[in-house]
SEGUTOR-766629 format. One record per residue: z, x, y of N, C-alpha, C in turn; residue in three letters. Coordinates in steps of 0.05 Angstrom, whole numbers, plus 32768, in hexadecimal, padded with zeros to 4 digits. Atoms other than C-alpha are relative to their C-alpha. Example, Ala and Ser with C-alpha at 12.3 -4.5 7.8 and 13.67 -1.06 7.14 Angstrom:
<atoms>
800080127FE8809C80F67FA6800080128018Ala/7FFF7FF07FE8808F81117FEB800E7FF18016Ser/
</atoms>
This chain:
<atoms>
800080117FE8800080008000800080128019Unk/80047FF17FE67FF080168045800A7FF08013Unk/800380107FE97FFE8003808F7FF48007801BUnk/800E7FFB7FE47FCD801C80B27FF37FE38014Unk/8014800F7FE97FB17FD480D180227FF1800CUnk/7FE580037FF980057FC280DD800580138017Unk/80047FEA7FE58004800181077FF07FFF8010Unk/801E7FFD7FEB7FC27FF9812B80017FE28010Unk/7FFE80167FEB7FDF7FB08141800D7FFD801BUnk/80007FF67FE97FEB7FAA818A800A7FE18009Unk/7FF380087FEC80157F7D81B37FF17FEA8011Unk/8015800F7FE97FEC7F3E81CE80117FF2801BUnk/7FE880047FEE80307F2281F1801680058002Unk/7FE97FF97FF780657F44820680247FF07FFCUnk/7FE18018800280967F00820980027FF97FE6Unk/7FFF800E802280857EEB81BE801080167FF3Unk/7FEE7FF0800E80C47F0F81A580037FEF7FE6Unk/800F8005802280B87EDA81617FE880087FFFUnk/80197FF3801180787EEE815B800380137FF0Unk/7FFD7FED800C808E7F338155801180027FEAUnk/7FEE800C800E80C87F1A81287FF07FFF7FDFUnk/800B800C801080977EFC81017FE6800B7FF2Unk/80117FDF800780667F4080FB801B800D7FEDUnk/7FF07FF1800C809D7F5F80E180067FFB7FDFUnk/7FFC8012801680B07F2F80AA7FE97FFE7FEEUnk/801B7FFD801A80697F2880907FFD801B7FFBUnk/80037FEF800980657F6A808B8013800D7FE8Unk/7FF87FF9801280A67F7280657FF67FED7FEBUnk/80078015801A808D7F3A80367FE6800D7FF4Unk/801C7FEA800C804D7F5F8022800480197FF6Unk/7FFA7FDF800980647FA4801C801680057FF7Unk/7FE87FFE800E80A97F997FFB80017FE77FF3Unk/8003801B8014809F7F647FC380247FFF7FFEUnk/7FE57FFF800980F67F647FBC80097FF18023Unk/7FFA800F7FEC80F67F4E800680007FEA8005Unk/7FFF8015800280F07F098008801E7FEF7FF0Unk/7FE58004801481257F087FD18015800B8010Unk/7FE67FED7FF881537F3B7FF380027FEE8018Unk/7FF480067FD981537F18803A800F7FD97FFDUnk/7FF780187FFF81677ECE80188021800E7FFBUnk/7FE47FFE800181AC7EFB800C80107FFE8020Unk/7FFB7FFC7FE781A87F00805780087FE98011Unk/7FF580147FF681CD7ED780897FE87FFE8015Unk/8018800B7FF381927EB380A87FFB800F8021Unk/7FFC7FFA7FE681A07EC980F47FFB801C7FFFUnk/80087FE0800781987F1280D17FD9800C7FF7Unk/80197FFA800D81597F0F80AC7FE880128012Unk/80157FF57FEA812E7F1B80F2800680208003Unk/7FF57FEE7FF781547F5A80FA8002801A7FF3Unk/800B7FEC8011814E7F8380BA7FE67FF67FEFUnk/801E7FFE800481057F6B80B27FEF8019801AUnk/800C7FDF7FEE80FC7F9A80F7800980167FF7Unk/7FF17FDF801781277FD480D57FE180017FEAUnk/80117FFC801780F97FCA809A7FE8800F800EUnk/801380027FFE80BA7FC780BA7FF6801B8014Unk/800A7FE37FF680C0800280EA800880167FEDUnk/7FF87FE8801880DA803080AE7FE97FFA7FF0Unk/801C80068014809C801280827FE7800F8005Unk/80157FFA7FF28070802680B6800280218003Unk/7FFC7FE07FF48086806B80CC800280097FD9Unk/80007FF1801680998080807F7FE780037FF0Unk/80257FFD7FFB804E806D80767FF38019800BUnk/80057FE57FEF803E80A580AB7FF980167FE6Unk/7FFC7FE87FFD805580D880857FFE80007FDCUnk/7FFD8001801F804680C180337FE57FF57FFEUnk/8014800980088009809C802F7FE5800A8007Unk/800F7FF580007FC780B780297FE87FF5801FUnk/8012800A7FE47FA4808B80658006800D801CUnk/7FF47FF07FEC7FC880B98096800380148007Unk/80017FE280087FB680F9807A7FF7800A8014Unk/800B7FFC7FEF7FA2812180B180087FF9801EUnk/7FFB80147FDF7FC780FA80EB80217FF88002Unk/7FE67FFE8007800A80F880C980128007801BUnk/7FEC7FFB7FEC80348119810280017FF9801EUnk/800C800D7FF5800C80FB8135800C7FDD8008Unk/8003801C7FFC801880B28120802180027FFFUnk/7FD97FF98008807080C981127FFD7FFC8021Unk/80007FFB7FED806980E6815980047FE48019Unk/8006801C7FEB804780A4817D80127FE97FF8Unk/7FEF800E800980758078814D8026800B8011Unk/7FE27FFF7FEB80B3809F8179800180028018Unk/8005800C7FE58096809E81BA80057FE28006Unk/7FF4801A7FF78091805081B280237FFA7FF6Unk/7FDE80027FFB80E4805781A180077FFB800EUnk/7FFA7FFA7FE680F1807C81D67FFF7FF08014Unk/8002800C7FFC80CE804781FA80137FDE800AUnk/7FF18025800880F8800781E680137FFA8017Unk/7FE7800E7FF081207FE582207FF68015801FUnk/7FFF7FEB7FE480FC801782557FE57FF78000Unk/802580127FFB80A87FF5824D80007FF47FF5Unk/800D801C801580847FBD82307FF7800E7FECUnk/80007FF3801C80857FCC81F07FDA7FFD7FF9Unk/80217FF6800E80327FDE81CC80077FE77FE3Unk/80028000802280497FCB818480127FE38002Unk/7FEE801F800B80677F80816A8019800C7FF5Unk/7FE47FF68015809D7FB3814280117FFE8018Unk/7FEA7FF67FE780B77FD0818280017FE28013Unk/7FF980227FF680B47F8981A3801C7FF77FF6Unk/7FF28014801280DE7F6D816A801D80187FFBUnk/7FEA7FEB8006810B7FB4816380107FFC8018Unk/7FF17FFA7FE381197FB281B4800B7FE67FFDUnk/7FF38016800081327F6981A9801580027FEAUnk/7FE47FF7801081677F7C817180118016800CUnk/7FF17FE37FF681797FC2818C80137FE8801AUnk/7FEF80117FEE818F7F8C81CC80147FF17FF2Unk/7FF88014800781A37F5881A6801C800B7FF3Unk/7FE77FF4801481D77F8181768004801C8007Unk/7FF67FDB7FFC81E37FBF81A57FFD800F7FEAUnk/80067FE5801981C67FED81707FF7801E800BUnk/80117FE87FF181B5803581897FE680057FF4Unk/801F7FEC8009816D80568180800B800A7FE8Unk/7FFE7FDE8008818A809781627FFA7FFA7FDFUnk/8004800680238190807981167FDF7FFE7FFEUnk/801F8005800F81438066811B7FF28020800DUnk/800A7FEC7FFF813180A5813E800880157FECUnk/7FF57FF48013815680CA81097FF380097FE6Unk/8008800D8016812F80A680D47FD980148007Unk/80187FF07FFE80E980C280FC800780218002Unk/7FFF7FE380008103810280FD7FFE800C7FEBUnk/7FFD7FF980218110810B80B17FDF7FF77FF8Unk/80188004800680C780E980A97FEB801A8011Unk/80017FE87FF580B5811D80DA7FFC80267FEEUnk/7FF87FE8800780CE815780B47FEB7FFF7FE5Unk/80108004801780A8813B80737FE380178006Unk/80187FFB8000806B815280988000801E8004Unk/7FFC7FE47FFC8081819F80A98013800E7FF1Unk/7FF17FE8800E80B281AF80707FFD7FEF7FE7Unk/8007800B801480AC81AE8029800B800E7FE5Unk/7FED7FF2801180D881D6800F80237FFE800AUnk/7FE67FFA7FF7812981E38014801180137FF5Unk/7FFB7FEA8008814D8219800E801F7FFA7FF7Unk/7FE380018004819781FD80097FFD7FE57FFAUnk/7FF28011800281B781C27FF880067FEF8019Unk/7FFE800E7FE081D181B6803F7FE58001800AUnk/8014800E7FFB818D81B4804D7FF77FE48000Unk/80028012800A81818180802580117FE68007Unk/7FED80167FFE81B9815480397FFF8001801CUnk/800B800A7FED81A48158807B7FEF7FED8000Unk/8014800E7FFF8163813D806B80087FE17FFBUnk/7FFA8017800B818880FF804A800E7FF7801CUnk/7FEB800F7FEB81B480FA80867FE47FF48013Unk/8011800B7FEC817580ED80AA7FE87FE87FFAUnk/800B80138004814580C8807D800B7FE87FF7Unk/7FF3800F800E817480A18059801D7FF4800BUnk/7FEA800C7FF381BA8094808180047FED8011Unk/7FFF80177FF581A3806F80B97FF57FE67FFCUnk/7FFF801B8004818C8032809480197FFD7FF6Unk/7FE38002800381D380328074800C7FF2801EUnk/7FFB80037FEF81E5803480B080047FEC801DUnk/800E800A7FF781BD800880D180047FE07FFAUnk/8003801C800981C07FCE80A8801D7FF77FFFUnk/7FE580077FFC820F7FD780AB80087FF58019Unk/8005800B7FE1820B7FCE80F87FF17FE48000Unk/800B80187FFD81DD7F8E80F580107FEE7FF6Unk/7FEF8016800E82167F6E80C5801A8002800DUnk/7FF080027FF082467F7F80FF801B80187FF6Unk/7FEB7FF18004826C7FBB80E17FF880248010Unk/800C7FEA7FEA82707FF9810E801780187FEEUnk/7FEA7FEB800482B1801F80E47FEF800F7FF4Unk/800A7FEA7FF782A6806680E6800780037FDAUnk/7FF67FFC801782C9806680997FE47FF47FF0Unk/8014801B8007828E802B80857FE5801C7FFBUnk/80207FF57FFB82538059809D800980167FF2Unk/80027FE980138274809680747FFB7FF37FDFUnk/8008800D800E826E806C80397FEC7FFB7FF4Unk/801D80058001822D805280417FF580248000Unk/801A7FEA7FFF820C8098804C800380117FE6Unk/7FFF7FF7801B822A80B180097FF57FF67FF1Unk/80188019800A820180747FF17FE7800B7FFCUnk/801380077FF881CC807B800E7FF1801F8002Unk/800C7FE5800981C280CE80097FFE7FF97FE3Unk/7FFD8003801881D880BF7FC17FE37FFE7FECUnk/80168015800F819C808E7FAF7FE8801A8018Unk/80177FF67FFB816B80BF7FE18000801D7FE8Unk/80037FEC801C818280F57FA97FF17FFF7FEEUnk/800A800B801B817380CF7F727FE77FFC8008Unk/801880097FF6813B80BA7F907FE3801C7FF4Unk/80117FEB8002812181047F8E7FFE80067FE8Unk/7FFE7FF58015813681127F487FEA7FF37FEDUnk/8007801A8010811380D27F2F7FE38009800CUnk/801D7FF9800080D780EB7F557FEA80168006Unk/80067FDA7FFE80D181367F497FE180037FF5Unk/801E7FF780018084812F7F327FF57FF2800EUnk/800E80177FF3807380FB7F5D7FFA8013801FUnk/80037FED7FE4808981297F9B7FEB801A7FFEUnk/80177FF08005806A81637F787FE780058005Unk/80177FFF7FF3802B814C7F817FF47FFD8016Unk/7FFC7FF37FDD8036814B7FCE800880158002Unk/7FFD7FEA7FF68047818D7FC9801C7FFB8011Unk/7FE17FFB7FF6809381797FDA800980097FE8Unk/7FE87FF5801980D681957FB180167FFE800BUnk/7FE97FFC7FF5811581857FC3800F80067FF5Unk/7FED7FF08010813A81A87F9480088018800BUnk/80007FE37FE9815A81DE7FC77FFF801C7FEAUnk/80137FE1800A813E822B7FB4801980077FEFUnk/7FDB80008009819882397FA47FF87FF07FE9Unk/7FF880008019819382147F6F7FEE7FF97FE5Unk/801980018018814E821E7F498010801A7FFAUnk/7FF57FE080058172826C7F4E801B7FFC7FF1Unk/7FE88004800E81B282517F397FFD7FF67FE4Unk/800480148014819982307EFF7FEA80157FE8Unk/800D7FF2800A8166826D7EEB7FDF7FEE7FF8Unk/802080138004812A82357EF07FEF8009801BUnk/800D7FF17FE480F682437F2F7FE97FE47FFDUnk/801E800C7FF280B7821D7F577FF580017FE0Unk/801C80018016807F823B7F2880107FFA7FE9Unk/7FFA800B801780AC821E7EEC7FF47FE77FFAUnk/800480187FF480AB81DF7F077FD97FF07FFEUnk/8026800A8004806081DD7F137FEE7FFE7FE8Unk/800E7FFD801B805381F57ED580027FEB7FE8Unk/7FEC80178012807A81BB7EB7800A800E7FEEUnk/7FEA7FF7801180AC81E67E9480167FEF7FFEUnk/7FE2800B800580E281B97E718008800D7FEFUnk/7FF37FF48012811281E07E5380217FFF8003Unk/7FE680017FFA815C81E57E528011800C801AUnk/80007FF77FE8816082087E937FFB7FEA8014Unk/800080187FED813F81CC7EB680127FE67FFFUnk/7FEF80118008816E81A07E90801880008014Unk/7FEC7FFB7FED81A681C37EAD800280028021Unk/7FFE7FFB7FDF819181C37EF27FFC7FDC8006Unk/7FF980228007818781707EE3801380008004Unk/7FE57FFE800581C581707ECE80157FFA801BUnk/7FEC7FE47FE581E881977F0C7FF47FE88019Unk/800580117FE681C081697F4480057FE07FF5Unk/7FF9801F800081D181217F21801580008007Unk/7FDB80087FFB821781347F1B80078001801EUnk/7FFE80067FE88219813E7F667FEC7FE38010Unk/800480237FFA81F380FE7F7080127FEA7FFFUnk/7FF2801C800B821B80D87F4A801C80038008Unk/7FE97FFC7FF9825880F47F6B80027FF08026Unk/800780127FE7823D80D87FB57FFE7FED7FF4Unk/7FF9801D800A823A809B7F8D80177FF78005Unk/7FE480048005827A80957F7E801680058016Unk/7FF680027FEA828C80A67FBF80087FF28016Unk/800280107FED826D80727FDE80107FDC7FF6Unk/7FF98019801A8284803E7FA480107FEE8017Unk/7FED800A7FF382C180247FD27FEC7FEF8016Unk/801880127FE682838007800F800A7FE67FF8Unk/7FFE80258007827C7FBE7FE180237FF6800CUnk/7FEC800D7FFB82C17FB47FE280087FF5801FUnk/7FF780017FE182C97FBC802B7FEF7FE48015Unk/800780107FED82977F8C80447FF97FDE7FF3Unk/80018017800682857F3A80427FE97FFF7FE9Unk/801680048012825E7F1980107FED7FF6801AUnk/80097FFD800F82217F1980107FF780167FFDUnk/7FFA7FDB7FFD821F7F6680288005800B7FF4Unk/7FF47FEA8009824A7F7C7FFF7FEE7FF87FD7Unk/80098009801A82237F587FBE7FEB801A7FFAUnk/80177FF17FFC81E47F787FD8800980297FFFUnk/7FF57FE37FFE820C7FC27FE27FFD80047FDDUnk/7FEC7FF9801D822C7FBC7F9B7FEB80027FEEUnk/80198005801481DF7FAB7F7C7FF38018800AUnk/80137FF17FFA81BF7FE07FA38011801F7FF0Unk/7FEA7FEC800D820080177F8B7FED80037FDDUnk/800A8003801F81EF7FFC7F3F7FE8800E7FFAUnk/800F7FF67FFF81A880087F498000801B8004Unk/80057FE1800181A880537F5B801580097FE7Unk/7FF97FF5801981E080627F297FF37FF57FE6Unk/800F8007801281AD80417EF97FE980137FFCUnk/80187FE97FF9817680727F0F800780197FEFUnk/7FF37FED800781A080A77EFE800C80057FE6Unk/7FF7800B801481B9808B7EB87FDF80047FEDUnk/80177FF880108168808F7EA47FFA80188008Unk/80067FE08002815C80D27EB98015800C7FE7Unk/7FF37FF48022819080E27E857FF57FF97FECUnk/80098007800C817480BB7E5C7FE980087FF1Unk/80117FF1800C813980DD7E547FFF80217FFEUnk/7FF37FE580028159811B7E4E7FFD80138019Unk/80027FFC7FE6814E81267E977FDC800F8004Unk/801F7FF87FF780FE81357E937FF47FEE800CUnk/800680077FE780F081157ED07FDC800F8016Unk/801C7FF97FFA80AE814E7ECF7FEA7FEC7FFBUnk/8017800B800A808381267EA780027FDF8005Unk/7FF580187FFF80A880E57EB2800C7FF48019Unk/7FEE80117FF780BB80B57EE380097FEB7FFFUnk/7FF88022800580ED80857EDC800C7FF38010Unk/7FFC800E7FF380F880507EF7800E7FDA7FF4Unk/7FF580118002811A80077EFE7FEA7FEB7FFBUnk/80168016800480F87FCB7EE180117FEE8008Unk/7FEE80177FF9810A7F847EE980107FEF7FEDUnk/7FF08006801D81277F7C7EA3801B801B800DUnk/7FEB7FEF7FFC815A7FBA7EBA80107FED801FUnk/7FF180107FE2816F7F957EFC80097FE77FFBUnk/7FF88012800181847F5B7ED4801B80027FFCUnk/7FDA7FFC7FFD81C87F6F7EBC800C800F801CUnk/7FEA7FFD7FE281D77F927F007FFC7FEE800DUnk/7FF780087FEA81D17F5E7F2180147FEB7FFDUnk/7FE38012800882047F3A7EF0801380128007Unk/7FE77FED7FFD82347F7A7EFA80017FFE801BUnk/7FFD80037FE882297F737F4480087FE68013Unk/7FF8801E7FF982337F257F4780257FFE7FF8Unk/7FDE8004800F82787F307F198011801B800AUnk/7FEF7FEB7FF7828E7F6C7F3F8001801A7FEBUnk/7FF77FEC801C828C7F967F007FE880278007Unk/
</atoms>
């Protein structure tokens, strides 16, 4: 899926803040088949509000992954944070930023979380390697924290304890994320497996490429779930803390990544040749364990 003709739409009135509402929404309904479903957990008066979240993160993470942008990639990041910058200071170009500058008002939200978000899409396009760990957990603080973040603020929670929580979450699941899609990235020529601990582990790059699985890559599996699954467990305490239906939705999205992480073991963590992933037969008992608290 692409959004290059979502991006190339343009602003016919300024005052139609549903219109733009209503750009936003179709767009999450098309390009996130779970949306529709996920936003009836939403308290109706919300829905408008993380369909703009969605829809400018859909758009910009587009930028910097999909092949229609090849060539223009840092370009279209760039013009996507100019119109940010923008919001509440000109008439907005884009129906997103229309519909973003009317929440950012509406629910005092700052910029910085969505500029945060283009910065990490940003970086996609000029780094592609990491040399540390804290590298790496930068990167999550940037691509991955401020929707946590973000979507905690729209449900009216601002504690500073809440948002540490969420970003153990929410790095957690951009971990997993990577582990789950170590040949997928590959063939973008990403790796986020920091350089420390291909050396720590006696595995390397040209292993990797070569598709070497051996007990060396196991163990370096191994070594990055268990620190996944330990930000998990960090963040575990979030559900409890907030209302239903927030906290349903937290507790299903938690399940889900420690599910991720449960099939990479599973297949003895060869994640080279394999990616796995969640079907909709596996999301049926979490979302009984997430309905019964369990």
């Amino acid at each position: 899926m692409n959004t290059v003709k979502e991006y190339e739409a343009r602003l016919q009135d300024p005052a139609d803040v549903s219109g733009a509402y209503r750009f936003c929404r179709d767009l999450a309904d098309r390009h996130y088949e779970n949306f529709p479903v996920a936003s009836l957990l939403l308290p109706r008066g919300l829905r408008k509000h993380v369909a703009a979240l969605y829809a400018f993160a859909r758009i910009a993470d587009d930028f910097s992954d999909e092949p229609e942008y090849e060539g223009v990639r840092r370009e279209r990041i760039l013009d996507w944070r100019r119109q940010l910058a923008a919001v509440g200071e000109k008439t907005p170009e884009h129906p997103v930023f229309l519909a973003l500058g009317a929440t950012l008002k509406e629910l005092d939200l700052p910029k910085q979380p969505f500029d945060d978000l283009l910065s990490a899409f940003l970086q996609d396009t000029e780094k592609s390697r990491y040399a540390t760990f804290a590298e790496v957990l930068d990167y999550c603080r940037r691509s991955a924290n401020p929707i946590g973040r973000v979507v905690l603020m729209i449900h009216g929670y601002r504690e500073e304890e809440l948002f540490r929580y969420s970003d153990a979450i929410c790095t957690a699941l951009q971990l997993a994320n990577f582990w789950q899609d170590l040949s997928v990235d590959l063939k973008k020529d990403r790796i986020y497996v920091p350089e420390e601990d291909f050396k720590a582990h006696g595995y390397s790059e040209a292993d990797l490429r070569m598709g070497v699985y051996n007990e060396r890559f196991k163990t370096l599996m191994k070594f990055e779930l268990a620190r996944t699954r330990a930000l998990f467990n960090q963040g575990k305490p979030l559900s409890a803390r907030l209302r239903w239906p927030l906290s349903l939705e937290i507790r299903l999205t938690w399940l889900g990544g420690m599910q991720v992480l449960k099939l990479v073991h599973k297949l003895d963590f060869d994640t080279i040749r394999t990616r796995p992933a969640l079907t909709r037969r596996d999301w049926i008992p979490l979302a009984a364990r997430a309905l019964l608290g369990a």
